[in-house]
C-alpha positions in Angstrom: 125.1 -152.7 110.5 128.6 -153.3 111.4 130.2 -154.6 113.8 132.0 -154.5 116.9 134.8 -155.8 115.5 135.3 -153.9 112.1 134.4 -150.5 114.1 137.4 -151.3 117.2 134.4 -151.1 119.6 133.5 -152.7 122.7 130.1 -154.0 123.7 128.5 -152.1 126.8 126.0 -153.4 129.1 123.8 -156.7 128.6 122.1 -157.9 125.5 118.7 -156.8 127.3 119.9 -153.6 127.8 121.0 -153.0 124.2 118.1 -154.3 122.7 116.3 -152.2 124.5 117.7 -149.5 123.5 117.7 -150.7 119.7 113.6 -150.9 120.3 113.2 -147.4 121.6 114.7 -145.8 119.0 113.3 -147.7 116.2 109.5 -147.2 118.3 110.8 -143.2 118.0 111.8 -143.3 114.5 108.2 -144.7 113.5 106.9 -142.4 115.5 108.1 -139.1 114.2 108.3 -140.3 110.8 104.3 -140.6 111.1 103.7 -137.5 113.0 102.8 -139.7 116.5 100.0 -141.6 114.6 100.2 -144.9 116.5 98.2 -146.9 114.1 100.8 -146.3 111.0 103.8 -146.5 113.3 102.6 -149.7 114.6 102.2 -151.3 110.6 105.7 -150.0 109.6 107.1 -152.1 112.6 105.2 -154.7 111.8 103.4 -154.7 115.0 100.0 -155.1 116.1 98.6 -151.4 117.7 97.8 -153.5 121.1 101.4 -154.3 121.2 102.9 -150.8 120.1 100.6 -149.4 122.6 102.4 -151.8 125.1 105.9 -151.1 123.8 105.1 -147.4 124.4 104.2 -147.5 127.8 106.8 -149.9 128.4 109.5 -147.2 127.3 107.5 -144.3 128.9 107.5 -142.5 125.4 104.5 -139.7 124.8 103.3 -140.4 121.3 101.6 -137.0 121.5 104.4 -135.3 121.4 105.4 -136.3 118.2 102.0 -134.8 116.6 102.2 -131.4 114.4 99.5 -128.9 115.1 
């Protein structure tokens, strides 16, 4: 990562709101990288499946819709 400094950016919004944002996308990646299947999604993360069940609802993200077929 780099940061805000060596880049000439500027921080937007709160800490809450950017690691909020930081946690959807990584709940995403997991996601379509393992075809919507919770249970691996929830190991590569690290994460118990209650609380990437919890995560998910939290972010309103469909895990169906990453599923093939």
């Amino acid at each position: 990562l780099q940061t805000a400094v060596a880049t000439h950016t500027e921080y937007k919004g709160t800490l809450e709101k950017m690691l909020s944002s930081v946690e959807y996308d990584m709940l995403v990646d997991a996601l379509k990288k393992n075809k919507g299947n919770m249970g691996k999604a929830a190991a590569e993360l690290g994460l118990t499946e209650r609380v990437m069940g919890l995560r998910i609802r939290e972010h309103r993200i469909d895990y169906k819709s990453f599923r093939i077929g």
